[in-house]
C-alpha positions as CSV (number, residue, x, y, z in Angstrom):
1,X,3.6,-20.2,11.0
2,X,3.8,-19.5,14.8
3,X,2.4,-16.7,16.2
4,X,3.9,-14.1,17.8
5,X,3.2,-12.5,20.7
6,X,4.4,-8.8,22.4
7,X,3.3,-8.1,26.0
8,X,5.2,-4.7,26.4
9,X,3.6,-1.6,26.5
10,X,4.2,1.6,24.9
11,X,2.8,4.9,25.0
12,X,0.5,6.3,21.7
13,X,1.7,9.6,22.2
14,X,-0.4,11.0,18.5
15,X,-2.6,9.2,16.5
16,X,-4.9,10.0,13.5
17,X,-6.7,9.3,10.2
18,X,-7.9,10.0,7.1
19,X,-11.0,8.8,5.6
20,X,-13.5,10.1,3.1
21,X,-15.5,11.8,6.1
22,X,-12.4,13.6,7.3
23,X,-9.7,12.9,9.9
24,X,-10.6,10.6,13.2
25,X,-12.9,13.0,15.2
26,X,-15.4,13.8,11.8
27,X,-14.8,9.9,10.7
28,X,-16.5,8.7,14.3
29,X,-19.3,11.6,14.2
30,X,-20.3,10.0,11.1
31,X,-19.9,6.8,12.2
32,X,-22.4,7.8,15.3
33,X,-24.4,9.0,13.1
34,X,-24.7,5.5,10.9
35,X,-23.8,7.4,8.1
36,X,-22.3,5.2,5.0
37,X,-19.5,6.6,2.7
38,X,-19.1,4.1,0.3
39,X,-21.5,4.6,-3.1
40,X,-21.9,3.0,-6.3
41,X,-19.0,4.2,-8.3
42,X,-17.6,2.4,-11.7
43,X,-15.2,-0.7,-10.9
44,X,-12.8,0.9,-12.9
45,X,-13.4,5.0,-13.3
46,X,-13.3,6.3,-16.5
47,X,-12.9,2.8,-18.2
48,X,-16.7,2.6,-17.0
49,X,-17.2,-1.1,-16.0
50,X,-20.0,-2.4,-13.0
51,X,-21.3,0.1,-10.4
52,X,-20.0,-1.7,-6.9
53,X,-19.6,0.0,-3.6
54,X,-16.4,2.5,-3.1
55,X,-15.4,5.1,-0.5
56,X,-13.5,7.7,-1.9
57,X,-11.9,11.3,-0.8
58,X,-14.2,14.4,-1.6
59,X,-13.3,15.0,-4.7
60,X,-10.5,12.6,-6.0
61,X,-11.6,10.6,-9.0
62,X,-10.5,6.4,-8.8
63,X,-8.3,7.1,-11.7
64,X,-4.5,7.8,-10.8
65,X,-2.9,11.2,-11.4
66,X,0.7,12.8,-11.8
67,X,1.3,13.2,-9.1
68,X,-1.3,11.3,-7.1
69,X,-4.0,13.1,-5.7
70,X,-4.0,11.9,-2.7
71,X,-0.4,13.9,-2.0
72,X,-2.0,16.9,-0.2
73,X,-4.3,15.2,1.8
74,X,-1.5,13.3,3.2
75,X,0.3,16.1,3.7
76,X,-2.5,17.6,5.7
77,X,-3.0,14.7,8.3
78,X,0.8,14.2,8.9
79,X,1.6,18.3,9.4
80,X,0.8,18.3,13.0
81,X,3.7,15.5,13.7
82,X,5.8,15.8,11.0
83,X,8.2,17.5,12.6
84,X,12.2,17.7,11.4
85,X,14.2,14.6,12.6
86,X,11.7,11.8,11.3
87,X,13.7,9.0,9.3
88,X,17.1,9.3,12.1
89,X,18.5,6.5,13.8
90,X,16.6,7.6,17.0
91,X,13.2,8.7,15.3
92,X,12.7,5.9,12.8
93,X,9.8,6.0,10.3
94,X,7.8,2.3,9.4
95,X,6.1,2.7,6.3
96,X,2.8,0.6,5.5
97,X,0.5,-0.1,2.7
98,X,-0.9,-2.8,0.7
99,X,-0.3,-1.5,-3.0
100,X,2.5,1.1,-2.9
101,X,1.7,2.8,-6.5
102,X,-0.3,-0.1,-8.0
103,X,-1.6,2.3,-9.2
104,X,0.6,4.7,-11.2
105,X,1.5,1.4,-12.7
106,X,-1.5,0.5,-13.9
107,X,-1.9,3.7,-15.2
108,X,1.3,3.5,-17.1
109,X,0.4,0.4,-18.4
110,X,-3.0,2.3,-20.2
111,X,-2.0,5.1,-21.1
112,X,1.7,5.0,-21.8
113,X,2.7,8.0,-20.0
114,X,6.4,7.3,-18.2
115,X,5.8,10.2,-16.3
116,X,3.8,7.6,-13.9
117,X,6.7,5.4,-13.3
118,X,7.9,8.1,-10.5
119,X,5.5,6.7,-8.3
120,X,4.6,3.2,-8.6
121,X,6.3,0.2,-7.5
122,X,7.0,-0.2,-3.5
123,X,10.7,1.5,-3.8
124,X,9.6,4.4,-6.2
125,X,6.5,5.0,-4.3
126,X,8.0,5.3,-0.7
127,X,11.4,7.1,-1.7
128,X,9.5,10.0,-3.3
129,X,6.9,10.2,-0.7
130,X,9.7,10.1,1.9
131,X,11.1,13.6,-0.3
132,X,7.7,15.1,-0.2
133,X,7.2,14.7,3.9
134,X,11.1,15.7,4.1
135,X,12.0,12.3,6.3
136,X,15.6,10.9,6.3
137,X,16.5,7.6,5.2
138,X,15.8,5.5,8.3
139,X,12.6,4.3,7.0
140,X,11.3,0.5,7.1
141,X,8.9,-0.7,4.6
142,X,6.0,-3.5,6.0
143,X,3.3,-5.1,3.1
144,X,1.4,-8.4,4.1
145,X,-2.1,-7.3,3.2
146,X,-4.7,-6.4,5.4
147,X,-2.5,-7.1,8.4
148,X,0.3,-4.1,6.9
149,X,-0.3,-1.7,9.7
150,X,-0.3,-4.2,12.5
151,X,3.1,-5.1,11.1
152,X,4.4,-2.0,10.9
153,X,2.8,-1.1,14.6
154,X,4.1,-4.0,16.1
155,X,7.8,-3.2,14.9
156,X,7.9,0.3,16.1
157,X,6.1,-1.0,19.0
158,X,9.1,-3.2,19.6
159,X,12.3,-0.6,18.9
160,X,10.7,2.0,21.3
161,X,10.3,-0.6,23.9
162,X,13.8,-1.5,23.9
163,X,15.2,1.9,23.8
164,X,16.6,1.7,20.0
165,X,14.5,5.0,19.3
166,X,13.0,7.7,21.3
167,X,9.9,7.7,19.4
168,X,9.0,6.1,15.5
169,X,6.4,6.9,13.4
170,X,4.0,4.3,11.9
171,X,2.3,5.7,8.3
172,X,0.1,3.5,6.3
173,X,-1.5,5.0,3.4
174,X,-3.8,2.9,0.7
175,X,-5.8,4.9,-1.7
176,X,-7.8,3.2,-4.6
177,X,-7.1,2.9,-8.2
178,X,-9.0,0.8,-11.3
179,X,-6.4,-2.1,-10.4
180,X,-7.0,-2.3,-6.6
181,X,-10.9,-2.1,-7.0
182,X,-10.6,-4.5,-10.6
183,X,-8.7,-6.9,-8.8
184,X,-11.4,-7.6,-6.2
185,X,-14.4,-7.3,-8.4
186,X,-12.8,-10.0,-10.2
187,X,-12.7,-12.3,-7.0
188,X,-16.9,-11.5,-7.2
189,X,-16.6,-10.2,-3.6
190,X,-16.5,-6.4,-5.0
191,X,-20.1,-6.7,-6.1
192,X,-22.7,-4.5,-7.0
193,X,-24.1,-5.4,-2.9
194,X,-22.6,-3.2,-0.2
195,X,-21.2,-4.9,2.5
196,X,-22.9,-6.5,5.9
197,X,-20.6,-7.5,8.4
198,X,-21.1,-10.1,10.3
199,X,-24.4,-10.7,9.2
200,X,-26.1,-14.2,8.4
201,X,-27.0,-13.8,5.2
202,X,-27.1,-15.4,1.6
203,X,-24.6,-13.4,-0.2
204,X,-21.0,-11.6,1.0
205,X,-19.8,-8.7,-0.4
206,X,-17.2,-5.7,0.5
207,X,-16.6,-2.4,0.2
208,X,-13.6,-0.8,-0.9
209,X,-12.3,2.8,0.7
210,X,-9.8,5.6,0.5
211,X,-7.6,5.4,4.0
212,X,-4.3,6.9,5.6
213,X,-3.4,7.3,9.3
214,X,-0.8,7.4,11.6
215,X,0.7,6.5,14.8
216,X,3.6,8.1,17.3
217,X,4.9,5.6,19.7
218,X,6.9,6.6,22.6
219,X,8.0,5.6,26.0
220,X,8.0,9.1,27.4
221,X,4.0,8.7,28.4
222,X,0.7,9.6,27.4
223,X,-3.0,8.9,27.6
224,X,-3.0,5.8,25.5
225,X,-1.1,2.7,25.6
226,X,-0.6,-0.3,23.3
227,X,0.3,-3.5,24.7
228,X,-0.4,-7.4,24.0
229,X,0.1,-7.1,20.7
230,X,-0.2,-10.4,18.6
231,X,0.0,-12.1,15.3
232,X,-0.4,-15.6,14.0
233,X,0.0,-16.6,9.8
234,X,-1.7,-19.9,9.1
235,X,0.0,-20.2,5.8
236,X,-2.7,-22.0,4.1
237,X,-4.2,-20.9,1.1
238,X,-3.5,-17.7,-1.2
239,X,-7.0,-16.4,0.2
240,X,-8.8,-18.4,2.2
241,X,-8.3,-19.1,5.7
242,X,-8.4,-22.7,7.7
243,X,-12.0,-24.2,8.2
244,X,-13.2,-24.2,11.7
245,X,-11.5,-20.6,12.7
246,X,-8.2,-22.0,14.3
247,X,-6.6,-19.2,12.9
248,X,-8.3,-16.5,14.8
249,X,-8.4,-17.8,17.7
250,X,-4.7,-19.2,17.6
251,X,-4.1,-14.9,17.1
252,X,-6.8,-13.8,19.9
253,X,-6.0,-16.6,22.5
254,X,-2.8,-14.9,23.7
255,X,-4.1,-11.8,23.8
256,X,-6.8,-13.5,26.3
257,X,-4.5,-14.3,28.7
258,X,-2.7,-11.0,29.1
259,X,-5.8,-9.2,29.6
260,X,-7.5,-11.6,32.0
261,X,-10.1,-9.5,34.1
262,X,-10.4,-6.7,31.8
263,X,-13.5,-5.4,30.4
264,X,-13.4,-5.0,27.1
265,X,-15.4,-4.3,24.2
266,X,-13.9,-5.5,19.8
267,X,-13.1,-3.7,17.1
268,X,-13.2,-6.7,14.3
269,X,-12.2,-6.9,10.7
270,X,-15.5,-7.2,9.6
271,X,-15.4,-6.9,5.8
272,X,-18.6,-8.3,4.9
273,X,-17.4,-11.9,3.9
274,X,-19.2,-14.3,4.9
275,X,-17.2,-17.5,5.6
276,X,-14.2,-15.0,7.2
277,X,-17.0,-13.1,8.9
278,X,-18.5,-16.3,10.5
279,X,-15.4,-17.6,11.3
280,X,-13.9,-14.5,13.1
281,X,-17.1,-13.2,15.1
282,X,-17.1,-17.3,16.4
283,X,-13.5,-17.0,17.6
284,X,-13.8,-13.5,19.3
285,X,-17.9,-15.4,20.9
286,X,-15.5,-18.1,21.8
287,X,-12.2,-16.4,23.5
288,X,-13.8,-13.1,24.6
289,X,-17.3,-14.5,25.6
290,X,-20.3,-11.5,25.7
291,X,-18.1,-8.3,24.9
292,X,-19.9,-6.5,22.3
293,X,-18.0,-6.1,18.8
294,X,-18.3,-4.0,15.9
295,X,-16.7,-3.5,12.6
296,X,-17.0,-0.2,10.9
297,X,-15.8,-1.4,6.5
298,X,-20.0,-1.4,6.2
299,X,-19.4,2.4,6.0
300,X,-15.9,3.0,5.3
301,X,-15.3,0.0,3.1
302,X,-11.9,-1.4,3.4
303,X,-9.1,0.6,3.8
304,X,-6.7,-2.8,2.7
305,X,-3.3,-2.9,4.3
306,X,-4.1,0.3,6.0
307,X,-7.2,-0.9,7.9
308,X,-5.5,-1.3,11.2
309,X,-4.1,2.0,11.8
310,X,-7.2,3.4,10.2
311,X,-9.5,1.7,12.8
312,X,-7.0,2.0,15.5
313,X,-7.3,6.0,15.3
314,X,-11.4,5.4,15.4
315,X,-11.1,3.3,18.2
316,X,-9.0,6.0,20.2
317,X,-11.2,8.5,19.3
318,X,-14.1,6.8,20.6
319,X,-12.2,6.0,23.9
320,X,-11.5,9.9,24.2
321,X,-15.8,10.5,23.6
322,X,-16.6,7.6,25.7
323,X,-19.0,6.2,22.7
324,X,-18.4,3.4,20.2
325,X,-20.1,3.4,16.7
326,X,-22.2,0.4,16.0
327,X,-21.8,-2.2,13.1
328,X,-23.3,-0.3,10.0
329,X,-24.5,-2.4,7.5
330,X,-25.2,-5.1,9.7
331,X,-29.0,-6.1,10.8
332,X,-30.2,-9.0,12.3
333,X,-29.9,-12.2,12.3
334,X,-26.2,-12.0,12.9
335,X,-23.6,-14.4,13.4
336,X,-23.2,-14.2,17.3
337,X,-24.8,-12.5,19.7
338,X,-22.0,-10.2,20.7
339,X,-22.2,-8.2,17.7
340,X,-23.4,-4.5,18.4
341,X,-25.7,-2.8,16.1
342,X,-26.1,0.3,17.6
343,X,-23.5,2.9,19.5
344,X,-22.4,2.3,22.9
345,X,-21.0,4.1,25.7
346,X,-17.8,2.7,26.4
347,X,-16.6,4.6,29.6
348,X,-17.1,1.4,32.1
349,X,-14.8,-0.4,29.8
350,X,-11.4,-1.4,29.9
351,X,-10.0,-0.6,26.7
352,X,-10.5,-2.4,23.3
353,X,-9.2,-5.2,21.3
354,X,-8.5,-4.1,17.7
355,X,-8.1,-6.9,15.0
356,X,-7.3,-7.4,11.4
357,X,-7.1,-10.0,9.3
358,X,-5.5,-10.9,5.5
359,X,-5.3,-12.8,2.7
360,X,-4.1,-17.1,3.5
361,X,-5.1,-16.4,6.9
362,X,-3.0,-13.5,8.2
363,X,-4.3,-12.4,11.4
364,X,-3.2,-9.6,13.8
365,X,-4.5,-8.0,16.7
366,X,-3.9,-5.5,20.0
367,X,-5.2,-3.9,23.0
368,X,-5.7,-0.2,23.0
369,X,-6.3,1.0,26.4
370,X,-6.5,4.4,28.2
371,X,-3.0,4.8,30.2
């Protein structure tokens, strides 16, 4: 599939997450501080099961609730922008995730309780989350994996630029269960390791974590823009991606051009898998020769279809403290040169290149830069 590229520019008027350290600013300190918050937690909660690597809220347990958990955390991280009018034809709402109430349906599915049929399943999950945040009905819904957010992003990127709305609001929320985390331990890259990224090494593993955030897109101003916006599916194989890397760099090459003479420094997917994590640290060596990159699911683990708009709030917050968190988990050797171990100032920099990539070789990427 073609890519597709998006050279506009729009304003990122608000922008936050939520991680099991806290929203963006406490997330980064943490990451500064090479602190990890993934820890050995049963594949699949109270069911017991291996001990593998997982990154959840303070205080949430993996196994799903009525209602979820998760609800008031959520609540929290949207109540400084979610103000009345969200979900109208002029301030439109794009809705992200890679499970939607997997979840709840998995926990129907054990325990027989209907009551958890209210919020699983992609329609059930959104509509009642939409009543709980009070949006209209003006509300798109974006899943592709690991590249949900970018979707989603890219979208409300492209309404705004137009003039169809004044402003949208991009939510992605993915928050574990015993099915998300059972899934991948079954694919034996959810392993009793914790992940590496990006490092040359005999064994790849991930993390899984706990991850919301948001975005407010506008073209009225503000300190941050997003622009060059790209994404390219190679359709190849329900996981795995093309040998050689031609899918990453058919994604990044674009973005290359638009941002010729730009200093920049790369905020990769990084998971901890080693064939994607060779492939995609070669293709950003290869396009975007010596700028240091980084990946940050060695602490975090990964925050699924969510990932980008986690990472993207990171990111900003680093731009605002003028230093970037190193690659935790990751020691030498590693793959290339260019990735950073350690924290960086990033004030003599351009901006950054933020990229995700998904399942059959779904990639997506951006440039966040200060306006």
């Amino acid at each position: 599939m073609a890519g597709s590229i998006a050279s506009g520019t729009v304003f990122l008027k608000a922008c936050d997450c939520l991680t099991p350290f806290g929203h963006s600013a406490e997330t980064l300190a943490a990451l500064l501080r090479g602190e990890r918050a993934l820890q050995p937690s049963p594949v699949l909660g109270r069911e017991g099961g291996d001990a593998v690597p997982l990154a959840l809220l303070p205080g949430r347990a993996l196994d799903e609730t009525t209602p979820p958990s998760w609800l008031a955390a959520v609540q929290a991280l949207l109540a400084p922008v979610n103000a009345a009018g969200w979900g109208t034809a002029r301030r439109p709402v794009f809705v992200t995730s890679s499970n939607f109430g997997a979840g709840s349906l998995y926990a129907y599915r054990r325990s027989g309780d209907a009551a958890h049929m209210g919020f699983g399943a992609l329609v059930n999950s959104v509509g009642w989350l939409r009543k709980q945040l009070g949006w209209q009905e003006n509300v798109t819904i974006f899943s592709h994996a690991c590249v949900s957010a970018h979707l989603g992003l890219l979208q409300a990127s492209r309404v705004v630029e137009v003039g169809l709305a004044d402003e949208a609001l991009v939510f992605s929320f993915d928050f574990l269960s015993p099915f998300v985390s059972g899934g991948f331990h079954a694919l034996k890259i959810l392993n009793a390791d914790f992940p590496a990224p990006y490092m040359n090494r005999a064994t790849g593993s991930i993390g899984l974590g706990d991850g919301a955030g948001y975005a407010v897109l506008t073209r009225a101003g503000g300190d941050f823009t997003i622009s060059a916006q790209s994404m390219h599916n190679e359709m190849h194989h329900f996981t795995a991606n093309q040998p050689g890397g031609v899918g990453f760099e058919a994604c990044l090459a674009p973005l290359a051009k638009q941002v010729a003479g730009r200093r920049l420094w790369l905020k990769g997917h990084g998971t901890g898998t080693l064939e994607a994590g060779r492939m995609e640290s070669g293709a950003f060596a290869k396009i975007f020769p010596g700028a240091p990159l980084v990946g940050w699911k060695g602490s975090l683990g990964h925050t699924l279809g969510s990932c980008g708009l986690v990472e993207l709030a990171i990111a900003r917050a680093a731009l605002m403290q003028g230093r970037t968190p190193g690659t935790i988990g990751c020691s030498a050797p590693s793959f290339t040169a260019e990735v950073a171990l350690e924290s960086f100032a990033n004030d003599n920099y351009d901006g950054v290149i933020c990229a995700s990539n998904a399942f059959g070789g779904a990639h997506a990427a951006l440039l966040l830069s200060h306006a």
